[in-house]
Structure formats: C-alpha cells, structure tokens
C-alpha positions as CSV (number, residue, x, y, z in Angstrom):
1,X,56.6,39.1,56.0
2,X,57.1,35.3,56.8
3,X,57.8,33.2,53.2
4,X,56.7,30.0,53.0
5,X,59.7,28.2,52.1
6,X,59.7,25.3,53.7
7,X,57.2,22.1,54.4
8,X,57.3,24.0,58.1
9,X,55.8,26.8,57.2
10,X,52.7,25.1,55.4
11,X,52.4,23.2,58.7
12,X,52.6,26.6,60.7
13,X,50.2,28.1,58.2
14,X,47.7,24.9,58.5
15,X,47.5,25.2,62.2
16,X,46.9,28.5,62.3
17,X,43.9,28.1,59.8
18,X,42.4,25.5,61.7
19,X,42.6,27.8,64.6
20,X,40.8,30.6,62.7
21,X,38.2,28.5,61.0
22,X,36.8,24.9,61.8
23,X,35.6,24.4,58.4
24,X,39.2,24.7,57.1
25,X,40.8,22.2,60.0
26,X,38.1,19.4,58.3
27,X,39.4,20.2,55.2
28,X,42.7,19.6,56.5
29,X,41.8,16.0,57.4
30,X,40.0,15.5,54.0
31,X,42.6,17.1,52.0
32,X,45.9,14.8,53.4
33,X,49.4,16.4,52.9
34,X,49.2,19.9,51.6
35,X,52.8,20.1,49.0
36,X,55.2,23.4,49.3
37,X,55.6,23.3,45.6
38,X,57.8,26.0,45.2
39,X,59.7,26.7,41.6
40,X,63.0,29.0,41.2
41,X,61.5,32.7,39.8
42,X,62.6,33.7,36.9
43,X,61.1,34.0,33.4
44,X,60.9,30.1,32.9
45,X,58.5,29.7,35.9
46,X,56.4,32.7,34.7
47,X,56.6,31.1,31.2
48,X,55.0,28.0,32.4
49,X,51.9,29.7,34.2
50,X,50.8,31.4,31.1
51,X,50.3,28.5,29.5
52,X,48.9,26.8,32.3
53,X,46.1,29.6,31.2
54,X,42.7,28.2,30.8
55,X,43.9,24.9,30.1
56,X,44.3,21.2,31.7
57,X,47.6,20.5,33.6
58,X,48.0,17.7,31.0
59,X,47.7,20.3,27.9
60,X,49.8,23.2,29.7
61,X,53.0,20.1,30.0
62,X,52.0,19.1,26.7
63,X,52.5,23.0,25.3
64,X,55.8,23.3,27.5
65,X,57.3,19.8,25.8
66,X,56.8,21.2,22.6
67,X,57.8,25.2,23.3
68,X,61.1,23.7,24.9
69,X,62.0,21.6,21.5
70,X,61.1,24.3,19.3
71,X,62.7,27.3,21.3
72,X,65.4,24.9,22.6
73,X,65.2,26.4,26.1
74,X,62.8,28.9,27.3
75,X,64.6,32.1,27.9
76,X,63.1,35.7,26.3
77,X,65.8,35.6,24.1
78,X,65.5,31.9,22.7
79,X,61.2,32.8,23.1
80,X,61.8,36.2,20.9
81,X,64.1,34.4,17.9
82,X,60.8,31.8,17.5
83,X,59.0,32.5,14.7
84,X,54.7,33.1,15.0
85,X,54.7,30.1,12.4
86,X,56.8,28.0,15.2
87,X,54.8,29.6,18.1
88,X,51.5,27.9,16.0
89,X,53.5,24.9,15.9
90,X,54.1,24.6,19.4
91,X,50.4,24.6,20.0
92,X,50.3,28.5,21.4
93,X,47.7,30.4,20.4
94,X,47.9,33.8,19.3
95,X,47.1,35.5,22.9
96,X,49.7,33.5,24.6
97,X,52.6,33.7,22.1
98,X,52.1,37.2,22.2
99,X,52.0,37.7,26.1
100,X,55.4,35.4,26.0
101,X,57.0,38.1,23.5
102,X,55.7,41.4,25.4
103,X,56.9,39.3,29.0
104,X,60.2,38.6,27.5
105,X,60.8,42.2,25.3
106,X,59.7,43.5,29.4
107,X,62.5,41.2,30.9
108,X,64.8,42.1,28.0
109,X,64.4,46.1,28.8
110,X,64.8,45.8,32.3
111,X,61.7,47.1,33.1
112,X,60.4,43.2,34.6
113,X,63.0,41.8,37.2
114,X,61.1,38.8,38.1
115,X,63.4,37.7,41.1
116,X,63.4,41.2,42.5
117,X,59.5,41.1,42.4
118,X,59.8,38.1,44.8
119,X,60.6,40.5,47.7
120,X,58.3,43.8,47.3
121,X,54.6,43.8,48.4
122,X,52.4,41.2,47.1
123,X,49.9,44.3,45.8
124,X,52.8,46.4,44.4
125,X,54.4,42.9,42.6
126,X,51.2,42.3,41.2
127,X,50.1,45.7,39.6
128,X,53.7,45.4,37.7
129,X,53.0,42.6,36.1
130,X,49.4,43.4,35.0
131,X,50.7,46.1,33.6
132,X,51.7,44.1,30.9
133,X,49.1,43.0,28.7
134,X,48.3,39.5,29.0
135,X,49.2,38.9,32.2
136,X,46.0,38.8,34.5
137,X,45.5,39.1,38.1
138,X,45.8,35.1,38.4
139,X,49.0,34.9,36.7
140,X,50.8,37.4,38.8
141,X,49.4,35.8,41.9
142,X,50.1,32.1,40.8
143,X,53.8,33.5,40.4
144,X,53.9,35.0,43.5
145,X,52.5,31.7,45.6
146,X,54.9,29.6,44.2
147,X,58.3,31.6,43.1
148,X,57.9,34.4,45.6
149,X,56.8,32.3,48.6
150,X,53.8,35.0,49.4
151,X,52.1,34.3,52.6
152,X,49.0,35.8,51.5
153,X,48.0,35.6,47.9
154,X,44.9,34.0,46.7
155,X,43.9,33.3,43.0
156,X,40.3,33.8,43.5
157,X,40.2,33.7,39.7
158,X,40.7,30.2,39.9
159,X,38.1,28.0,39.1
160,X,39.3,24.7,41.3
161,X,39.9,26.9,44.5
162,X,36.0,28.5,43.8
163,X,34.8,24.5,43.6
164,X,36.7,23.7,46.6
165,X,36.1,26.8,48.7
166,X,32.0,25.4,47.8
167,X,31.9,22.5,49.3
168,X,34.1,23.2,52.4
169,X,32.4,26.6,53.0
170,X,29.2,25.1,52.5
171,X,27.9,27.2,49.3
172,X,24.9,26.7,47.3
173,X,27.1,27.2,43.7
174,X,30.8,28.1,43.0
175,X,31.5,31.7,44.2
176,X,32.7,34.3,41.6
177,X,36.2,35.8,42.1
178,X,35.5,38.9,44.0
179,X,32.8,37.3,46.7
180,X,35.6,34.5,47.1
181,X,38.3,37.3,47.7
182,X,35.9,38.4,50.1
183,X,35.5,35.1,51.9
184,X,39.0,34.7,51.9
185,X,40.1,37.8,53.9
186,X,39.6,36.0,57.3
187,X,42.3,33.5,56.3
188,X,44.7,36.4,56.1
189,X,47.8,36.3,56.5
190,X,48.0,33.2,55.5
191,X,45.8,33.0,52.4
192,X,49.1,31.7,50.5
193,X,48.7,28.2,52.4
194,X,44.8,28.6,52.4
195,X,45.5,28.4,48.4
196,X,47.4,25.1,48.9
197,X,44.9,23.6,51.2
198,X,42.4,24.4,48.4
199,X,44.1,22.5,45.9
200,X,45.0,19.7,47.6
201,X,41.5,19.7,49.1
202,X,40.2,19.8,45.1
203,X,42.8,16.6,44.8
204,X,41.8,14.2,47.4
205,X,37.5,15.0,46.3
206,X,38.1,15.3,42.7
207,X,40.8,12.8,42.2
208,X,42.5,15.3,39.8
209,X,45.3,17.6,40.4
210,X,44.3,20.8,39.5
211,X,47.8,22.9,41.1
212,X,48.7,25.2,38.2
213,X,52.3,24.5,38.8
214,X,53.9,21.1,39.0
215,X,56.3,20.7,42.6
C-alpha cells in the first residue's frame, strides 16, 4: 500500500484522478494546490481531531489553546490528572472530555497503539478505534488521512467534502454519508487524495478552510 507522504504523491494521486474522472481534473484547476498536511501520530494528533468534532476550525484551535494551558501538554497522562471542573473550563463538553479520558485510559493500557495503527489495514485500524466509545467512523478516518498517510480513506461523514463532492459531481443537494461512500468507490485507491482535493476544492469556492487538521 503506497502512503502519501510526500507533496509527490498528492501529485501522483491527482493525476491519476483526473485520469479516472473528468469532473475531478476540473476540480483540480478550480481547487489550486491541494496541501499534504500530514501531523506525527500519536495521542496529540488524535486529541486534536476530537475536538475538531462538530465545530469550526476557529473553535476546535480555540479549545486546543486552552486544553494545552490547563493540562500543560496534551498527553493521557497530563489529560487523565485534569479535573471535569478544568475539562468545563477548557470549553470541552461533557462527550468530548470523556472520549479524551476513555482514548487516553485505552493508550494507558496498551490496548490503543496509535503509531502502530498507522501501518495495519485502513478497515482493521478503524474498527479499533470505534471500538472505543466516542470515537466515530470520521475520527478514525481523519486520523488515518493525515497521521497514517492512508491512500484510500474517505470521511464521507464530513459535511464540507458532501458540499464539495455536490457541486463538482453535479448533485441536486448534499449527499448523505453512505451514497457519498458510494460515489467515492471509483476514486479508489486513491480516495485519501480525492479527500484533499475536496477540501481544498471547498477552500478556493467557499473561501473558508474547512481541513479538520491544520498542516
């Protein structure tokens, strides 16, 4: 399985999109240069994507500012010794400070080796981390695109890559997770770099980054 993990393999990945569908090489022209953004794995990185959950790029950096003066450094262990009353402080709300305890008690055991993850298959990696609660199909995937490298994850879940694959698929409304899946399967295997395209796509239309994770 080739990684992307390099500017050269988003390039290889672009061409061979345009190849397999002409809608996606106008989106290539639309969309300008499509970022690697790649981030070290590790339970930082995963940290960061939950609270990216359901929220604004602006408030997920907003919640990481004040998780990382509170906690001091986000690590299980520094995560763990917070109390709920500073996890309220920091702006968490109950469902994520909890899914950052049960992620971190997970790393603690051994029973979550996040960097290890990085190098099984992308369906085996992801039914690990669902397993713990909290930690949703989009989150696993999201981890996987940019701390694994994955070639061939999409987060249909996502609601920027639905508005994007819309308008450059042509569709009367935003498509629902599973009939975007679907749509998606011709872009395999490189689904991972469709994903980037999208969101850079999303960028240059919108004028709003909408990436979950910063580069």
């Amino acid at each position: 399985m080739r990684r992307i993990d390099s500017a050269l393999d988003v390039e290889a990945g672009l061409a061979a999109l345009a190849k397999a569908d002409s809608r996606l090489a106008k989106a290539i022209d639309v969309a300008g240069p499509v970022p690697l953004r790649r981030k070290p794995p590790g339970y930082a990185a995963l940290a960061e994507i939950i609270m990216s959950q359901m929220v604004s790029k602006a408030s997920a950096n907003a919640l990481w500012t004040k998780l990382e003066a509170a906690a001091g450094d986000i690590n299980p262990e520094a995560i763990l010794r917070l109390s709920p009353e500073a996890h309220r402080a920091a702006g968490l709300s109950k469902a994520k400070a909890e899914t950052l305890c049960r992620v971190s008690e997970a790393v603690l055991a051994g029973d979550l080796d996040l960097e290890e993850l990085c190098a099984v298959d992308g369906d085996q990696a992801i039914a690990v981390m669902t397993a713990i609660k909290g930690v949703g199909p989009w989150t696993a995937e999201v981890y996987l695109l940019f701390c694994a490298g994955h070639p061939d994850v999409f987060p249909a879940g996502d609601v920027a890559l639905q508005n994007a694959a819309a308008e450059i698929l042509g569709l009367d409304a935003r498509p629902q997770p599973k009939a975007l899946y679907r749509l998606t399967e011709q872009w395999s295997p490189w689904r991972g770099v469709a994903a980037r395209l999208l969101w850079a796509y999303y960028a240059s239309v919108m004028r709003r980054d909408a990436t979950p994770l910063g580069a």
